[in-house]
C-alpha positions in Angstrom: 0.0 0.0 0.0 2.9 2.3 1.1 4.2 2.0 -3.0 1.0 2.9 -4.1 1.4 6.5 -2.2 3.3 8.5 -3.8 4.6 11.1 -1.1 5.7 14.7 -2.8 9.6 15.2 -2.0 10.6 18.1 -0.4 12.3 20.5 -2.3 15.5 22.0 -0.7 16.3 26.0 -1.2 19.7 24.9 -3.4 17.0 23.1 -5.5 14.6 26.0 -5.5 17.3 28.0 -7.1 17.6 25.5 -9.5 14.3 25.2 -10.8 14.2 29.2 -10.7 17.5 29.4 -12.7 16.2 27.0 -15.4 12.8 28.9 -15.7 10.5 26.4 -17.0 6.9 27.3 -17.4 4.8 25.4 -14.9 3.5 24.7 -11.5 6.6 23.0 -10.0 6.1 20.4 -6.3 7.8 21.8 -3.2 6.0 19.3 -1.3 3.9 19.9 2.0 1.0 20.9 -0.8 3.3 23.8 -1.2 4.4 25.0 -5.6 6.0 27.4 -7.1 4.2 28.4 -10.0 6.7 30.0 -13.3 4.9 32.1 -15.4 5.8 35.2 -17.2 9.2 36.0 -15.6 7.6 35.7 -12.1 8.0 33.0 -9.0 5.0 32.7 -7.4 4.3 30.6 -4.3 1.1 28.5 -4.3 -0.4 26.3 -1.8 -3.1 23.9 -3.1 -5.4 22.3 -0.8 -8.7 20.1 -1.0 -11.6 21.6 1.0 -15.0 19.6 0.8 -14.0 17.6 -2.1 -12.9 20.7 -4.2 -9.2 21.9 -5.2 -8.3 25.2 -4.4 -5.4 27.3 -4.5 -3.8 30.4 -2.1 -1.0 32.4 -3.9 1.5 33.3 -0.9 3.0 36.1 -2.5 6.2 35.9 -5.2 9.7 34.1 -3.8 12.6 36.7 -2.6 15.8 35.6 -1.8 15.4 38.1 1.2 11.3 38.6 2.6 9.6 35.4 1.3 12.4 32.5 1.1 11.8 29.0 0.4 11.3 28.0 4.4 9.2 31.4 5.2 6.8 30.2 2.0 6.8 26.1 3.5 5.9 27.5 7.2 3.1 29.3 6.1 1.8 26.6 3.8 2.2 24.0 7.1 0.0 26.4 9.5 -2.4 26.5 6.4 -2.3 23.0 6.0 -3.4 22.9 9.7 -6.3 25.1 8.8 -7.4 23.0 6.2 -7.1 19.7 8.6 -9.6 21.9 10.6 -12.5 22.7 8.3 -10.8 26.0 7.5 -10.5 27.2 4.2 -7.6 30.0 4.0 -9.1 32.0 1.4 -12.7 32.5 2.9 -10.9 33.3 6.3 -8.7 36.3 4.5 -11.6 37.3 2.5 -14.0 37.1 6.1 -10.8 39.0 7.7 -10.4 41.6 4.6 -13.9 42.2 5.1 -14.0 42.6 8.6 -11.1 44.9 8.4 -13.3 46.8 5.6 -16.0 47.2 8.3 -13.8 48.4 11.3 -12.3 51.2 8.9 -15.6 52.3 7.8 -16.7 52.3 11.5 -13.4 54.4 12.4 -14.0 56.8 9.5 -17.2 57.5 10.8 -16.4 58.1 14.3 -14.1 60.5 12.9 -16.7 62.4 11.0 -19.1 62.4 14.0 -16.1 63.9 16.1 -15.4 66.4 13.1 -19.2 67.1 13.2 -18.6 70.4 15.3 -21.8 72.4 16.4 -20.1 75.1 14.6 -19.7 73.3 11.5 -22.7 71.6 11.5 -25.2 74.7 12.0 -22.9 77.0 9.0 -23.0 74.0 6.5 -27.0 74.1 7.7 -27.7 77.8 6.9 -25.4 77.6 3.7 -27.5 74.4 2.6 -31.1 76.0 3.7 -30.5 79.9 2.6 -31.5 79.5 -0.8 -35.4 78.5 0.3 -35.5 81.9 2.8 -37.2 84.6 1.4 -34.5 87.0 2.2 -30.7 86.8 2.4 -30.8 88.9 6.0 -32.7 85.4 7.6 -29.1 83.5 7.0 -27.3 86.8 8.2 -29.4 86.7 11.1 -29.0 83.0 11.9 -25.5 83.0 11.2 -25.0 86.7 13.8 -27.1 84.6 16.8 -25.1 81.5 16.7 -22.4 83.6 17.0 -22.9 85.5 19.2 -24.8 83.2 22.1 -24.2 79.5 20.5 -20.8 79.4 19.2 -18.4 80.7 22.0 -20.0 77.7 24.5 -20.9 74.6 22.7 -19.0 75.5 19.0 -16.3 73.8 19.3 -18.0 70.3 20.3 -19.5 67.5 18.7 -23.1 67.3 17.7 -23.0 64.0 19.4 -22.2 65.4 22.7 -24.4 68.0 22.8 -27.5 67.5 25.7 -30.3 69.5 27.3 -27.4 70.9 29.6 -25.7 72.2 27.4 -28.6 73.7 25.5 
């Protein structure tokens, strides 16, 4: 039974540079479900993996002699390897995680316009938008002249979202 398995060899980083230097076209065996994929002048890693009976593939970024070496690629295809033994398919987790990222920066970036949203700011870009329905142009100068004068100088400067009766 043990012939019948045919176990992928491991590919060592002398013979990475080997099948890099020769340059053929193709997904080439690292082994541990782990490839490097030639195409086009560029040497991508690639691990494949079987999830629910279907064959999938992760790119883990292009090989550098430097950031993404031969034993940085095969420790992150083992851990994924892991993940797949799990359930886990790697590429629905970093989509999931790339959207959840996605929805924490559009979160942050509107906490940041609620603490930008200034009384001040808030009650000018109000007058400026509303101005052109008032019958005369002396209603916005008149607006405008009160909230300076009582509003601005004690709750201007804060957010609309702090704003309560207390302050009012």
């Amino acid at each position: 039974m043990k012939e019948l398995i045919k176990m992928a060899k491991k590919i060592t980083a002398n013979e990475l540079k080997q099948i890099i230097r020769i340059g053929e076209e193709k997904l080439h065996s690292l082994g541990d479900g782990l490839y490097l994929q030639i195409k086009g002048g560029s040497n991508v890693f690639i691990f494949r993996y079987m999830i629910n009976g279907k064959a999938k593939k992760k790119g883990l970024q292009a090989f550098n002699s430097v950031t993404n070496t031969l034993a940085n690629a095969r420790a992150r295809a083992i851990k994924l390897k892991a993940k797949v033994k799990n359930g886990i398919d790697p590429k629905e987790e970093e989509q999931l995680g790339s959207l959840e990222k996605q929805k924490r920066l559009k979160e942050l970036s509107k906490a940041r316009k609620l603490e930008d949203a200034t009384f001040e700011r808030i009650a000018l870009e109000t007058i400026d938008a509303k101005k052109h329905r008032w019958t005369s142009r002396t209603t916005a100068d008149q607006w405008e002249s009160s909230l300076r004068q009582y509003a601005f100088p004690f709750i201007g400067n804060l957010p609309v979202s702090e704003i309560d009766t207390d302050h009012v």
